[in-house]
BALOBA-1460 file (C-alpha; in Angstrom, 3 decimals):
// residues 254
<rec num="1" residu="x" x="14.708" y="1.689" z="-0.977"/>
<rec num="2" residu="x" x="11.086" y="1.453" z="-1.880"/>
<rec num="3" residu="x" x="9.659" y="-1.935" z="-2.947"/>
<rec num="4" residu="x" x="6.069" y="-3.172" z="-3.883"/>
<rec num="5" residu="x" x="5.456" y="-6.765" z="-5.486"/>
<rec num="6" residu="x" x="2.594" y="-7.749" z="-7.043"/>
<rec num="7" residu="x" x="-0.012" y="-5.404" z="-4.316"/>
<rec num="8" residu="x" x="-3.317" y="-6.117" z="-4.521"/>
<rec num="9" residu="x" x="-5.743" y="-4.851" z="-2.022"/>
<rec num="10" residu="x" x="-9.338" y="-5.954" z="-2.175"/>
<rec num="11" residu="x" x="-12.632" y="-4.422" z="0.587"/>
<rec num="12" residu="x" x="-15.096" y="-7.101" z="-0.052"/>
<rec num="13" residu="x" x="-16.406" y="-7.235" z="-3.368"/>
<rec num="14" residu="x" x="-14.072" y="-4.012" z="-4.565"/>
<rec num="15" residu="x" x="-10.350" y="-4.113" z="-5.685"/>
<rec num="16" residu="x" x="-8.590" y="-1.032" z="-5.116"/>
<rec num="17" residu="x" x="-5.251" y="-2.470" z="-5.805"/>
<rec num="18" residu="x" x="-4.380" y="-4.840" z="-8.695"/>
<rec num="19" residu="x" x="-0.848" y="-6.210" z="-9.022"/>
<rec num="20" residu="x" x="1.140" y="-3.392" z="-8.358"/>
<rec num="21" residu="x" x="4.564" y="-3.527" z="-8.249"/>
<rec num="22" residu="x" x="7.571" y="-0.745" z="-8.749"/>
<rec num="23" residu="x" x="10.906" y="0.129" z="-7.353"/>
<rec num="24" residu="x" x="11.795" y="3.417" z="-6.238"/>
<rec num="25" residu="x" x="15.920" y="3.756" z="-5.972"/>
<rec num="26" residu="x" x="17.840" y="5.361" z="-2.859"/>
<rec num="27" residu="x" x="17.717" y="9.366" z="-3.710"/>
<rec num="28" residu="x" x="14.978" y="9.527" z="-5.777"/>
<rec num="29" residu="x" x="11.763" y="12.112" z="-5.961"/>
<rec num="30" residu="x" x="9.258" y="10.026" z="-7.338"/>
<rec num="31" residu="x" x="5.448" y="11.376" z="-8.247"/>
<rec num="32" residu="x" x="2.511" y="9.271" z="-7.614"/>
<rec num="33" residu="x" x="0.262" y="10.280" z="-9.876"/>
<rec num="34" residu="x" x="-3.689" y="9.729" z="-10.575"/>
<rec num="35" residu="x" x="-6.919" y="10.619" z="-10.801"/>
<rec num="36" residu="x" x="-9.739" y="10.206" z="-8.181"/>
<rec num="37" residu="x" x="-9.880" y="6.898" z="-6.539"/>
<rec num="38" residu="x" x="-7.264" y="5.344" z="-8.785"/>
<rec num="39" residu="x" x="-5.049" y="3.846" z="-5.698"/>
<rec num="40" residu="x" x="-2.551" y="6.468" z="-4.820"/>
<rec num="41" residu="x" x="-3.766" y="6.785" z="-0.912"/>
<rec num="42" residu="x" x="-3.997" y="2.854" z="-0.547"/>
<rec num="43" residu="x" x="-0.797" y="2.620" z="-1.973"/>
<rec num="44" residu="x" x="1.321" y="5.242" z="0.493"/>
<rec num="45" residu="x" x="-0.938" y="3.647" z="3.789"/>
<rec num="46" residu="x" x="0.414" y="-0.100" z="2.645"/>
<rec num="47" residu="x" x="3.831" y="1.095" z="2.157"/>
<rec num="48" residu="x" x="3.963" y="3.128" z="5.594"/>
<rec num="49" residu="x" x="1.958" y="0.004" z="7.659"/>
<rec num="50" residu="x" x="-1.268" y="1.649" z="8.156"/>
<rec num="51" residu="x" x="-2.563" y="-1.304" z="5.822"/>
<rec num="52" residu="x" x="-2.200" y="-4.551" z="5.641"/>
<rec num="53" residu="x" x="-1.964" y="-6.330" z="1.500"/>
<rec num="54" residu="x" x="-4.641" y="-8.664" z="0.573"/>
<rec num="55" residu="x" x="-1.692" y="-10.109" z="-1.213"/>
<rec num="56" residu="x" x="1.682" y="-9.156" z="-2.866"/>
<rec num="57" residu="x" x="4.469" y="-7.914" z="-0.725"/>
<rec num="58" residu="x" x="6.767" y="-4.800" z="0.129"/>
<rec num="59" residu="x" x="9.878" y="-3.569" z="1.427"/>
<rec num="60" residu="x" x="11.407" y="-0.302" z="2.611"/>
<rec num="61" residu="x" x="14.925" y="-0.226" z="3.338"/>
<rec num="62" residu="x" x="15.106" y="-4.058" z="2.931"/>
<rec num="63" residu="x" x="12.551" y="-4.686" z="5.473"/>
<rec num="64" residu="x" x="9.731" y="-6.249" z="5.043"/>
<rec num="65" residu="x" x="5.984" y="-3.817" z="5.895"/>
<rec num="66" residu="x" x="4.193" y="-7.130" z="6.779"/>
<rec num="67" residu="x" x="6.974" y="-8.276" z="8.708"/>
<rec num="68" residu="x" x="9.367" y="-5.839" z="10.364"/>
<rec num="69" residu="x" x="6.617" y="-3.036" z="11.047"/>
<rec num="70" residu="x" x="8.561" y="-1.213" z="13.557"/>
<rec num="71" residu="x" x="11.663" y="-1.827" z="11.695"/>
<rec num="72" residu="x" x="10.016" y="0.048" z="8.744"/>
<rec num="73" residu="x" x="8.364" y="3.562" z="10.429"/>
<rec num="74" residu="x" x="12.050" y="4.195" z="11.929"/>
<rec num="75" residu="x" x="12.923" y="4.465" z="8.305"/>
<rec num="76" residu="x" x="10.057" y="6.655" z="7.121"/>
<rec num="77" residu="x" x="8.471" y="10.192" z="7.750"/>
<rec num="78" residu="x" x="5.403" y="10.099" z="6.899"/>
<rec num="79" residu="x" x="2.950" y="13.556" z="5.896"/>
<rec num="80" residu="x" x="-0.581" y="12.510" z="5.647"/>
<rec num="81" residu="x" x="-2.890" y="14.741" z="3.497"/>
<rec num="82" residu="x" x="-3.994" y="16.478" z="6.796"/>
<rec num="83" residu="x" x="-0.814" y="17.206" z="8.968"/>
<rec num="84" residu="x" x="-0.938" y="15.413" z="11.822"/>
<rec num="85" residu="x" x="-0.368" y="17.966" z="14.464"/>
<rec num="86" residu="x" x="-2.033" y="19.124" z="18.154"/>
<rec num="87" residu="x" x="-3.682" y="22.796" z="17.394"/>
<rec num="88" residu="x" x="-2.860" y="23.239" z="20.769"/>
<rec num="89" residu="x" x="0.333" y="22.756" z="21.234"/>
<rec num="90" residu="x" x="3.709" y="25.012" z="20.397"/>
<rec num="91" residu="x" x="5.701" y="24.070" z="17.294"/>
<rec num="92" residu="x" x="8.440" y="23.089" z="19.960"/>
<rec num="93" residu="x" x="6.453" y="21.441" z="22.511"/>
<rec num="94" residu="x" x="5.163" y="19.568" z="19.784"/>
<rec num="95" residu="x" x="8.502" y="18.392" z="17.799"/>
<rec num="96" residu="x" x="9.559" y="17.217" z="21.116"/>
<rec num="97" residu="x" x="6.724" y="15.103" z="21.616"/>
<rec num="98" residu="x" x="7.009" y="13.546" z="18.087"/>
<rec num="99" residu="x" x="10.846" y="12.620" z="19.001"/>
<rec num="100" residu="x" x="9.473" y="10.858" z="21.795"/>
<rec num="101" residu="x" x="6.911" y="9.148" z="20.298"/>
<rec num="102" residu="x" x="9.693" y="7.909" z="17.843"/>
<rec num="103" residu="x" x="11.669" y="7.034" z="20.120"/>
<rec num="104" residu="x" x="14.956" y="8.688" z="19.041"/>
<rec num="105" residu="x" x="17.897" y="8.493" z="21.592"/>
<rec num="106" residu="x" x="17.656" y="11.685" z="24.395"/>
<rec num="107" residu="x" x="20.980" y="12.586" z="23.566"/>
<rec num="108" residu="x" x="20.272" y="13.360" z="19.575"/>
<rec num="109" residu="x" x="16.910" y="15.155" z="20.074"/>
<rec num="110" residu="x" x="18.005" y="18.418" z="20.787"/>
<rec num="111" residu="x" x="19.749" y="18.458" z="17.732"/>
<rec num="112" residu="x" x="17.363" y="17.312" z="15.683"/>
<rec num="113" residu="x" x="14.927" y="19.164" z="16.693"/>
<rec num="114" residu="x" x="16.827" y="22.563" z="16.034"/>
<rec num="115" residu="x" x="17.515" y="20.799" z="12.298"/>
<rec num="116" residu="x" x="14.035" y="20.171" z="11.617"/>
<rec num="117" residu="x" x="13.189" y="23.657" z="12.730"/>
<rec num="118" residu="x" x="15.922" y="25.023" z="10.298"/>
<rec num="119" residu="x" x="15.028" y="23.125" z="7.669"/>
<rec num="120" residu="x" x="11.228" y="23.450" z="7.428"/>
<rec num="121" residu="x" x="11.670" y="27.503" z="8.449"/>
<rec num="122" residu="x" x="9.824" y="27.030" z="11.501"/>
<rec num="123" residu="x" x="13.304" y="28.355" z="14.341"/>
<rec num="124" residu="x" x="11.175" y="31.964" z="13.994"/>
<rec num="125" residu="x" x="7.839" y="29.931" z="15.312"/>
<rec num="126" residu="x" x="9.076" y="27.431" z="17.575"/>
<rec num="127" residu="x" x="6.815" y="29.079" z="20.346"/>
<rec num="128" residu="x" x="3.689" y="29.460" z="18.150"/>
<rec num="129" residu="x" x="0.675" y="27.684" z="19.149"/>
<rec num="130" residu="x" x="0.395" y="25.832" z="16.164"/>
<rec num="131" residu="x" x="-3.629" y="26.899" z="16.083"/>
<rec num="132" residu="x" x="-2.485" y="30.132" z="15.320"/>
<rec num="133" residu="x" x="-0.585" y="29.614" z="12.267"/>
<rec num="134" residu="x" x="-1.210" y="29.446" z="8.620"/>
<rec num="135" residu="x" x="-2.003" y="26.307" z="6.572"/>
<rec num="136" residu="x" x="1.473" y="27.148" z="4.905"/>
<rec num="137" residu="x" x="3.276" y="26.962" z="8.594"/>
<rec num="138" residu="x" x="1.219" y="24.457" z="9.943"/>
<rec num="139" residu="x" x="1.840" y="22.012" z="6.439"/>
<rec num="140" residu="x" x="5.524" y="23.259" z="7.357"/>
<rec num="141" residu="x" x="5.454" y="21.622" z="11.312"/>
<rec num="142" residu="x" x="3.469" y="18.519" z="9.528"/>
<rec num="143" residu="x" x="6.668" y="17.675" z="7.125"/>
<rec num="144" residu="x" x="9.090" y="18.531" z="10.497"/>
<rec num="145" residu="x" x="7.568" y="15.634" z="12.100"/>
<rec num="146" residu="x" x="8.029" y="13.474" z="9.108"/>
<rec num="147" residu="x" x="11.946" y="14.330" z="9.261"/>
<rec num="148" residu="x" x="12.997" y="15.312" z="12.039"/>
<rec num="149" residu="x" x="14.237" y="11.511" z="12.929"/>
<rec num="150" residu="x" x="16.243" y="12.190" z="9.363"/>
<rec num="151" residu="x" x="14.608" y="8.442" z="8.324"/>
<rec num="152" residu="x" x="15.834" y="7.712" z="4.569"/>
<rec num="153" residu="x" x="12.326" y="7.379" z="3.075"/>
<rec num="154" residu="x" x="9.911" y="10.171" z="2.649"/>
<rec num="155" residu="x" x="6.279" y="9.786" z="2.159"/>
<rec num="156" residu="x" x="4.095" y="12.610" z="1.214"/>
<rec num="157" residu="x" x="0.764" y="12.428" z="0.878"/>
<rec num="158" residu="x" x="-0.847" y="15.881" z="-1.187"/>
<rec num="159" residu="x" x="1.668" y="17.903" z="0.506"/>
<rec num="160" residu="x" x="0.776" y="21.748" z="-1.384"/>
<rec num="161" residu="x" x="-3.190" y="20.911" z="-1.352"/>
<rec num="162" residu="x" x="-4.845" y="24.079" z="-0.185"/>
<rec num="163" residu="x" x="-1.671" y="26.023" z="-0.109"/>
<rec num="164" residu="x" x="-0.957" y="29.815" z="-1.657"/>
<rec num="165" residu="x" x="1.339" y="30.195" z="-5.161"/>
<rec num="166" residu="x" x="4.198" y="31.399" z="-2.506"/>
<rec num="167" residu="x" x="3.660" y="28.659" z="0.085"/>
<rec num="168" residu="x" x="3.879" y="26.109" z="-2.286"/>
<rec num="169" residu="x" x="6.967" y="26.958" z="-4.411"/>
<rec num="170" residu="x" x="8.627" y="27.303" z="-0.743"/>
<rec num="171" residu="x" x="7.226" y="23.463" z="0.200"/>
<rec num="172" residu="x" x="8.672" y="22.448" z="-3.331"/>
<rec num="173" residu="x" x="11.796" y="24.012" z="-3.272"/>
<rec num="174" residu="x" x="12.437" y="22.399" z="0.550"/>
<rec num="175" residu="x" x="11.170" y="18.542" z="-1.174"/>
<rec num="176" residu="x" x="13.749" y="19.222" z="-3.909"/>
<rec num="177" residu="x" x="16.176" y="19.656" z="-1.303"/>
<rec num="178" residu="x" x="15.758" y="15.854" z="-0.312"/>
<rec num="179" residu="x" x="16.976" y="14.768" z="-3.352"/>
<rec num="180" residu="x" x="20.146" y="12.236" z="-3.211"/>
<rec num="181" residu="x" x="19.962" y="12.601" z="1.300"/>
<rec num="182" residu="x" x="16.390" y="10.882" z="1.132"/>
<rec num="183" residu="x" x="14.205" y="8.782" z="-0.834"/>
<rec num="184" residu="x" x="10.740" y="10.392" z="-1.998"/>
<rec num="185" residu="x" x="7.504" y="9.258" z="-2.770"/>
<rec num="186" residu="x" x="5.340" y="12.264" z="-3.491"/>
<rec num="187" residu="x" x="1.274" y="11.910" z="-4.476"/>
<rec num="188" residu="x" x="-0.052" y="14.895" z="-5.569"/>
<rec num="189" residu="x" x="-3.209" y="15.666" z="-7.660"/>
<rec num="190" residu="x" x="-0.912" y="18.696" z="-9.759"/>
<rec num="191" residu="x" x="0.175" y="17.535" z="-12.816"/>
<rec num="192" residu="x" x="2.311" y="20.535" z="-12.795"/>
<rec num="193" residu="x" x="4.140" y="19.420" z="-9.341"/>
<rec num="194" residu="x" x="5.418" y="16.107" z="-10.775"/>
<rec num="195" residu="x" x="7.391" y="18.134" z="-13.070"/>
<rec num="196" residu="x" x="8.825" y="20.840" z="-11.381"/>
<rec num="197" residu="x" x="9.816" y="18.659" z="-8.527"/>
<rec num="198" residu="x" x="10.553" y="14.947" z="-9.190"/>
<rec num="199" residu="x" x="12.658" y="13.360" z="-11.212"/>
<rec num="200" residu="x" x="10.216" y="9.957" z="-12.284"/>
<rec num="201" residu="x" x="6.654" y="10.009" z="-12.563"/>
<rec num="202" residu="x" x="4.556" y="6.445" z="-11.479"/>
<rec num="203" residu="x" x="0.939" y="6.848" z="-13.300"/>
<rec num="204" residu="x" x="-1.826" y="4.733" z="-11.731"/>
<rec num="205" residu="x" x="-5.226" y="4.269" z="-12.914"/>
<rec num="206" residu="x" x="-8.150" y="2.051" z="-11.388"/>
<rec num="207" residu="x" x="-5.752" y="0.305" z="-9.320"/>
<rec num="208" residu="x" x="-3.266" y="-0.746" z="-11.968"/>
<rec num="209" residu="x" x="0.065" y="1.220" z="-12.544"/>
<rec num="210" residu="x" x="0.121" y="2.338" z="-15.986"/>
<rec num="211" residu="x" x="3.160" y="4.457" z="-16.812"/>
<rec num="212" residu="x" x="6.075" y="4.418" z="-15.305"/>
<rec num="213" residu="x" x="9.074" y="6.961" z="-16.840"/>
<rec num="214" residu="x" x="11.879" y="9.597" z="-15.784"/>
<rec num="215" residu="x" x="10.684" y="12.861" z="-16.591"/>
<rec num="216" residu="x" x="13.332" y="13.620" z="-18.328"/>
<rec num="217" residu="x" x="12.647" y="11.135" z="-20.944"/>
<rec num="218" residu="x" x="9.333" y="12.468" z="-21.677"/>
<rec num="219" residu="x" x="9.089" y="13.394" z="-25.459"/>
<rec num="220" residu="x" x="8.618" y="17.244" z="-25.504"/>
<rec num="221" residu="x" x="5.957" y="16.347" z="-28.090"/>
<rec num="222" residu="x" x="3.803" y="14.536" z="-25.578"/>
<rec num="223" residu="x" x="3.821" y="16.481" z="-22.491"/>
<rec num="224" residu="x" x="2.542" y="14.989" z="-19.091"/>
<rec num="225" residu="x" x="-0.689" y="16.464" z="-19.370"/>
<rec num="226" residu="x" x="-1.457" y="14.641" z="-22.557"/>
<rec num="227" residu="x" x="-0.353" y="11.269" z="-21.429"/>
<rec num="228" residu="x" x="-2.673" y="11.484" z="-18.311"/>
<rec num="229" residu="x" x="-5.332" y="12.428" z="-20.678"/>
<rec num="230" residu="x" x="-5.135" y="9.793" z="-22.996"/>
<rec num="231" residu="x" x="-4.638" y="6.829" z="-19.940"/>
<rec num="232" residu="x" x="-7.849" y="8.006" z="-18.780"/>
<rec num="233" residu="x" x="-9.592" y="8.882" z="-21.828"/>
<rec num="234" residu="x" x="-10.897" y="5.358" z="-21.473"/>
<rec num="235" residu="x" x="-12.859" y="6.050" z="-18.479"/>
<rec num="236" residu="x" x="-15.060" y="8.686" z="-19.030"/>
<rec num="237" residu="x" x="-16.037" y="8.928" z="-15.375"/>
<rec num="238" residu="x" x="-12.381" y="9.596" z="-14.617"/>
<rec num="239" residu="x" x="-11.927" y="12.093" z="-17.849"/>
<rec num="240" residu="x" x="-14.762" y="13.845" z="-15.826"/>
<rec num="241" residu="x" x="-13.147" y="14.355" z="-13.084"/>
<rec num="242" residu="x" x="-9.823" y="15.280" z="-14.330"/>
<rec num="243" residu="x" x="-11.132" y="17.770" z="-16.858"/>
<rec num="244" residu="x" x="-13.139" y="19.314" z="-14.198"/>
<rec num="245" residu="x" x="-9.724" y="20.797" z="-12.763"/>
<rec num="246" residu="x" x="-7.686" y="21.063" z="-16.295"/>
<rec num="247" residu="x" x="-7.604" y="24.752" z="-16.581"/>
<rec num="248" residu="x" x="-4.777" y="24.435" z="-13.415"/>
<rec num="249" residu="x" x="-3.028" y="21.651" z="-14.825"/>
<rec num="250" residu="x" x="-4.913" y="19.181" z="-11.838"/>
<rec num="251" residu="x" x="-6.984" y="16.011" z="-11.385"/>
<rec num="252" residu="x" x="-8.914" y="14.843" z="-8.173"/>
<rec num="253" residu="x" x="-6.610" y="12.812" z="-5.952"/>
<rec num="254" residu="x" x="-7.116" y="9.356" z="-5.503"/>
């Protein structure tokens, strides 16, 4: 479903991309994982067309992001780190709006609207101004707009970051339930979050992907913190940052 070849994307003088390439399969939950600066955000803003490649190539659903924009955001919800909703607006007023602006058929958006409301828990807010709610509802109406056209890839970009113990185990419990009906790409800075919610972990580091494993192939003897630890052991700048977070199992997010 997912698709990168060979990515490389260079501002000026600075490479943040180098070769990157990986395949994420139809039904997968896939982590993105790395520390500060490594790549991750570059990465998910080439693959949704929000970037353009200095070179290298990639494909969702088959079609090309160069290419076949359009073609491509029908087939992905996309949840930046900040939710991209109007404060000012109801949860419903604003659902509707998104349907519009992705131009779904008039005759499916009522439905799809009151799915997207069940699914994210949001049918008890649909009148809320969505200034009034809490990060946790308001993260909640950002991943609505990312699937309420039901597209078959999922991009999420940090999608617990400043969230409460019980508002994020509810946000992971509702990603898990994508599993198998949509495809997954999930960066998150919580080392922890990889493995209680996807299924493959994709490690990047200064630009260059440097692990690449199902998580349930991970030796019990070398958990996931470990690895991380000894990728960027290397770079003491990044070991910095990383260790500045390790007593909740997190690194900065790149």
């Amino acid at each position: 479903m997912i698709k990168a070849e060979h990515l490389t994307k260079s501002y000026g003088p600075f490479t943040a991309l180098q070769d990157v390439s990986f395949e994420i399969q139809k039904g997968e939950i896939v982590g993105f994982l790395g520390a500060n600066g490594a790549g991750k955000t570059t990465t998910m803003r080439i693959l949704t067309g929000f970037y353009q490649p200095t070179s290298g190539k990639a494909t969702v659903a088959g079609f090309s992001v160069a290419d076949q924009a359009m073609d491509v955001k029908k087939r992905i919800g996309y949840l930046p780190e900040t939710p991209p909703v109007y404060p000012e607006m109801s949860v419903e007023a604003y659902l509707r709006f998104v349907l519009e602006l992705k131009l779904v058929p008039r005759e499916k958006r009522k439905d799809l609207l009151e799915w997207a409301l069940g699914k994210c828990g949001l049918s008890h807010r649909r009148n809320s101004i969505i200034a009034t709610l809490s990060k946790g509802y308001r993260q909640r109406v950002g991943l609505a707009q990312a699937i309420i056209h039901k597209p078959p890839v999922i991009i999420l970009d940090e999608p617990t970051v400043g969230l409460d113990p019980l508002q994020i185990i509810e946000i992971r419990n509702l990603i898990r339930e994508f599993s198998g009906e949509h495809t997954v790409l999930l960066s998150t800075h919580i080392l922890s979050e990889v493995t209680a919610v996807c299924q493959r972990v994709i490690m990047i580091h200064r630009g260059r992907i440097v692990h690449d494993q199902q998580i349930k192939d991970m030796s019990a003897k070398r958990s996931l913190e470990e690895l991380f630890l000894e990728v960027i052991s290397k770079d003491p700048a990044s070991l910095s940052d990383a260790s500045s977070g390790n007593n909740n199992s997190k690194v900065s997010a790149g």
